[in-house]
C-alpha positions as CSV (number, residue, x, y, z in Angstrom):
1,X,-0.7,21.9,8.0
2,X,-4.1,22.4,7.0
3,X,-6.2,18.9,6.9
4,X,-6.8,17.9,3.6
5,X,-9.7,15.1,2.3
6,X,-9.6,12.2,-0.4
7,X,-11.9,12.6,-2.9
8,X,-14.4,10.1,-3.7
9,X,-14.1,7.2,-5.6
10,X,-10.4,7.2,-5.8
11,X,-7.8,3.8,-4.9
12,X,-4.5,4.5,-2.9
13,X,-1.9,3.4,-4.7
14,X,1.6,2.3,-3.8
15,X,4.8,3.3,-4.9
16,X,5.4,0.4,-7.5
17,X,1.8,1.3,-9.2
18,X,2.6,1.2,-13.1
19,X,5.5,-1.6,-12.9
20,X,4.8,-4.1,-15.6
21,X,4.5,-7.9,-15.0
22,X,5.3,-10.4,-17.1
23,X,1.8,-10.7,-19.3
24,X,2.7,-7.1,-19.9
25,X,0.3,-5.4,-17.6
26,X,0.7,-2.7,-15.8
27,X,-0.6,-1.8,-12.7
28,X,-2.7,1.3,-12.8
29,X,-2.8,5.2,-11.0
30,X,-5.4,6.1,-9.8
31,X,-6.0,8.9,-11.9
32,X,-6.2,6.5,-15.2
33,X,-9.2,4.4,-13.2
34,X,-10.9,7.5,-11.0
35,X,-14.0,7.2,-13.6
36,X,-13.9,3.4,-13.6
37,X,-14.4,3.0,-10.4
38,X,-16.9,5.8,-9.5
39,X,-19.6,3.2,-11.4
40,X,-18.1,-0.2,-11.0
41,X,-18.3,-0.2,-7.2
42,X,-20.6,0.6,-4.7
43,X,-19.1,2.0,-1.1
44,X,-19.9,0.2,1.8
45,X,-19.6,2.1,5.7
46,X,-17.8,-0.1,7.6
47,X,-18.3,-0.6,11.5
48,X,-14.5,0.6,12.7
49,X,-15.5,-0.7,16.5
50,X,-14.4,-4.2,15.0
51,X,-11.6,-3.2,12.8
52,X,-7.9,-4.5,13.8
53,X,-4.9,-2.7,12.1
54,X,-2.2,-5.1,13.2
55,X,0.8,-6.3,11.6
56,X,0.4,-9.6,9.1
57,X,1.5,-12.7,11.7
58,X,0.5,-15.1,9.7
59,X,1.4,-17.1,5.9
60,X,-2.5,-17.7,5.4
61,X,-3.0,-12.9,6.1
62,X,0.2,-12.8,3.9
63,X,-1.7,-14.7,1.3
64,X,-5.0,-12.5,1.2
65,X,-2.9,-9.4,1.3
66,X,-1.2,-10.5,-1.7
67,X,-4.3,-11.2,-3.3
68,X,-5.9,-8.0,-2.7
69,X,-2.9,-6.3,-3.4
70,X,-3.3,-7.9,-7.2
71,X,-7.1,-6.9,-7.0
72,X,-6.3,-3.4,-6.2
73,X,-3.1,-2.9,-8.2
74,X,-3.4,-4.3,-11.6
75,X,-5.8,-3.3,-14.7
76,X,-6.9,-6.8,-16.5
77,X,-7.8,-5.9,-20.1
78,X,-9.5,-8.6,-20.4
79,X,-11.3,-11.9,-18.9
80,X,-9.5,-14.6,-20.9
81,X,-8.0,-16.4,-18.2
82,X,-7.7,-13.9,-16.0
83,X,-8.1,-16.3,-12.4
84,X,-5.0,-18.1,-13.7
85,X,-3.3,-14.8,-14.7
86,X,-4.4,-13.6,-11.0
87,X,-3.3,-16.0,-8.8
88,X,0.0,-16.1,-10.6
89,X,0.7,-12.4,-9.9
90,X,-0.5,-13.2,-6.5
91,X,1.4,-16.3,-5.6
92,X,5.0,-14.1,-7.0
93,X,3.4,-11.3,-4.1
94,X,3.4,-14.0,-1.2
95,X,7.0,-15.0,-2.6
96,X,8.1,-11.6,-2.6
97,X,6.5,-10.5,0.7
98,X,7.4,-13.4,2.5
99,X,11.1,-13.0,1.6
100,X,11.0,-9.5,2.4
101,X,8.9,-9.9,5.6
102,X,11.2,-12.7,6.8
103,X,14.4,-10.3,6.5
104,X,15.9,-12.2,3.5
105,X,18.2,-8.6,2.9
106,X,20.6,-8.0,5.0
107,X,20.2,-4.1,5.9
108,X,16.5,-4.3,5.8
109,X,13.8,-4.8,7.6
110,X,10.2,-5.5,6.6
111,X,6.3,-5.1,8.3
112,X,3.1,-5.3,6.5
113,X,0.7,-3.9,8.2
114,X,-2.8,-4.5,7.2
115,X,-6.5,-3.6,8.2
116,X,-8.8,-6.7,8.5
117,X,-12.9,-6.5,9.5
118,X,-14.7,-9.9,10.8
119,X,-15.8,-11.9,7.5
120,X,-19.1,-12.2,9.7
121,X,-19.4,-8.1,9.4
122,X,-19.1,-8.7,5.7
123,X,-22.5,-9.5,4.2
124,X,-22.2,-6.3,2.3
125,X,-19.4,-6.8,1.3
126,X,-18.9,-8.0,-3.1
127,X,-18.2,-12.0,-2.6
128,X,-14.9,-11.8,-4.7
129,X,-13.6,-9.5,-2.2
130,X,-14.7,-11.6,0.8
131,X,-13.4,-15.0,-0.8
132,X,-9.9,-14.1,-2.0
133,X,-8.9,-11.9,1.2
134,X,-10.3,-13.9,3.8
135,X,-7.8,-15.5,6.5
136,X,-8.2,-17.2,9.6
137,X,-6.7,-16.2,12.8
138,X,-6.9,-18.1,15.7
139,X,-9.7,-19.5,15.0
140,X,-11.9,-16.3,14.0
141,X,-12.3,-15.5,9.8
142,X,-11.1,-12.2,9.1
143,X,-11.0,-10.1,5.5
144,X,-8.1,-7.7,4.9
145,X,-9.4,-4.4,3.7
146,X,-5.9,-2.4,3.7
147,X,-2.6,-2.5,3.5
148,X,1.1,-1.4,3.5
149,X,4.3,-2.2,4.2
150,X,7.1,-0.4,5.9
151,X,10.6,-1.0,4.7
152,X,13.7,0.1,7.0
153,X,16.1,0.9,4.4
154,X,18.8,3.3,3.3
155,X,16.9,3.6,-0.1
156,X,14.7,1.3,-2.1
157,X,15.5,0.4,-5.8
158,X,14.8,2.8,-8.9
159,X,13.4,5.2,-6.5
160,X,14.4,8.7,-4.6
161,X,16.6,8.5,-2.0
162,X,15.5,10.0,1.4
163,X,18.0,12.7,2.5
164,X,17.7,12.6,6.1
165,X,19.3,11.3,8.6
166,X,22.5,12.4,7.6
167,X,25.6,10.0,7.6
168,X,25.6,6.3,8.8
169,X,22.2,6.7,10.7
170,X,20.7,6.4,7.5
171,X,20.9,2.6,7.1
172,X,18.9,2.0,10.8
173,X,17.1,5.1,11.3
174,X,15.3,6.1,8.0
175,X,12.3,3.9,6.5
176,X,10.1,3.8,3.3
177,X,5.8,3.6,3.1
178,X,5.2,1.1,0.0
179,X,2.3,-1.1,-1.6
180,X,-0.4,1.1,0.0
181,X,-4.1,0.4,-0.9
182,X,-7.6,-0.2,0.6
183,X,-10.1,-2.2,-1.0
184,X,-12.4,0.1,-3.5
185,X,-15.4,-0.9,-1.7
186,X,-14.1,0.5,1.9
187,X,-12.6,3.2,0.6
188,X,-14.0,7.0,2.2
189,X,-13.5,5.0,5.9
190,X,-10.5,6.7,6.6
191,X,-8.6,3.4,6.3
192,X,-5.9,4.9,4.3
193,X,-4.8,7.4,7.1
194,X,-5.4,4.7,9.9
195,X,-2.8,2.7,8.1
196,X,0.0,5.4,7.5
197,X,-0.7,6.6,11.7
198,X,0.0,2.7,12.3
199,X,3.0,2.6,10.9
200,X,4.3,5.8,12.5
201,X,3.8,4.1,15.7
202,X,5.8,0.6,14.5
203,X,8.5,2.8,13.0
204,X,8.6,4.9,15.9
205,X,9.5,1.2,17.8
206,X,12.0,0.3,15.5
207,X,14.0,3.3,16.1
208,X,12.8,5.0,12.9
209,X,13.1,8.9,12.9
210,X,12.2,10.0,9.2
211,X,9.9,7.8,7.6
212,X,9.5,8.5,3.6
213,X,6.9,7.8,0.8
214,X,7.2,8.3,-3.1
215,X,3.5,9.2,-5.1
216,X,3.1,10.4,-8.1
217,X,3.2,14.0,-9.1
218,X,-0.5,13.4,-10.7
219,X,-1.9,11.4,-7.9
220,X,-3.5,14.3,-6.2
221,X,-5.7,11.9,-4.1
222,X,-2.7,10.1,-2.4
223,X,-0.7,13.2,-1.6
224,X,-3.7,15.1,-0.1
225,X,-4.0,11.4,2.2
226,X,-0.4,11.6,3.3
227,X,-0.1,15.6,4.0
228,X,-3.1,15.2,6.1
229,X,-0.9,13.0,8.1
230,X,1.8,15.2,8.1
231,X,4.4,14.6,5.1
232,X,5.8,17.1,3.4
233,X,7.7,17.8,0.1
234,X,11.5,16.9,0.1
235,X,12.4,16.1,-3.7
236,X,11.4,15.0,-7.2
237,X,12.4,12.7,-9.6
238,X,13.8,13.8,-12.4
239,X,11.7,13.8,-16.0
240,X,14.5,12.0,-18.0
241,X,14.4,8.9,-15.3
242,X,10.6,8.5,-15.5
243,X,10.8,8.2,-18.7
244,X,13.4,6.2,-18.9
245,X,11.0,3.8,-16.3
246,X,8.5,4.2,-18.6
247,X,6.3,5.7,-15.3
248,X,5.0,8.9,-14.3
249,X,7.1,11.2,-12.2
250,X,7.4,10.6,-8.6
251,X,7.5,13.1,-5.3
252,X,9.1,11.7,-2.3
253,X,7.9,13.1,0.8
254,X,8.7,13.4,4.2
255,X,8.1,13.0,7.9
256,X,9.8,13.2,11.2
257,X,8.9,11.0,13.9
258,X,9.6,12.2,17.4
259,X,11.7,10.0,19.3
């Protein structure tokens, strides 16, 4: 498959992008907010010799991914109370990730997998990013700059179902990329396809052999990331049940991890 390359200026985006939360936002695509962010942020090279993509170990990592999940995912219309309205949405993240991390399901199984840089490589960094997504880890400040999660799962709620493997295999051997993004400052690093070739390998060690992602149909810049590592087409959502969502249509694609 020919390589393809992200645009610039353009967020990855996960596969629960334009849910709503309770205040009635939505999280944005990145088409919507491609402008937006050409001009509101400035991209910084980053130095990959001290980059760790690792999986989260930790409730304090947990806690900056949820919070730069919230910075990267959501579209605040305005600034009236909008720290509150953040750490709310981020504090119902941790909740959720913890639950889901900590195998709360039966049936599933849970990594997030995230991309951190030393805080003390982060001088260029914007000070909002560095504050909110810092952790510490043994004893070293870090700031996660990416994310994902894998989920090991037959399917995964309101979404296209994967179609391979066929029969029971299905439940163990089949798993689903979600909540992918990197910070808008680091993005044109290459951290998105670092991410999705990291969690090849962890699926690979759990047994995985077809490993899945739903994007949009309009999210060019996010397909062309995960074709360059090697998905391809398998389905489409239907119009009637985006609309019905109220979200645009999805495409789930495909992979086959070699044993």
């Amino acid at each position: 498959m020919a390589v393809l390359t992200m645009p610039p200026c353009v967020s990855l985006q996960s596969v629960n992008a334009r849910r709503r939360d309770n205040g009635g936002r939505r999280r944005c695509t990145v088409a919507l907010r491609q402008q937006e962010l050409c001009t509101e942020f400035e991209r910084i090279r980053i130095d990959k010799s001290a980059l760790k993509i690792e999986e989260a170990c930790s409730d304090s990592e947990l806690w900056a991914t949820s919070l730069l999940r919230v910075r990267s995912f959501y579209d605040f219309k305005s600034t009236f109370g909008i720290q509150d309205h953040k750490k709310y949405l981020a504090e119902r993240e941790l909740e959720a990730l913890k639950e889901r991390v900590a195998g709360s399901k039966e049936g599933e199984k849970i990594s997030c997998i995230n991309a951190t840089l030393p805080f003390s490589q982060s001088k260029s960094f914007p000070e909002e990013l560095c504050s909110s997504c810092k952790y510490s880890h043994y004893g070293e400040d870090r700031v996660v700059v990416g994310t994902l999660d894998i989920n090991q799962c037959l399917s995964l709620p309101n979404e296209i179902t994967g179609m391979k493997p066929k029969g029971n295999e299905g439940d163990i051997a089949r798993a689903y990329l979600t909540n992918v993004c990197v910070a808008n400052e680091c993005q044109r690093n290459g951290l998105g396809s670092l991410l999705v070739e990291k969690s090849k390998s962890v699926a690979q060690d759990w047994g995985i052999s077809d490993l899945y992602v739903h994007v949009a149909v309009d999210n060019e810049p996010a397909k062309n990331l995960y074709m360059k590592c090697g998905f391809v087409y398998e389905s489409e959502e239907a119009a009637w049940q985006a609309r019905y969502l109220d979200r645009p249509r999805r495409l789930l694609l495909w992979i086959g991890l070699s044993k």
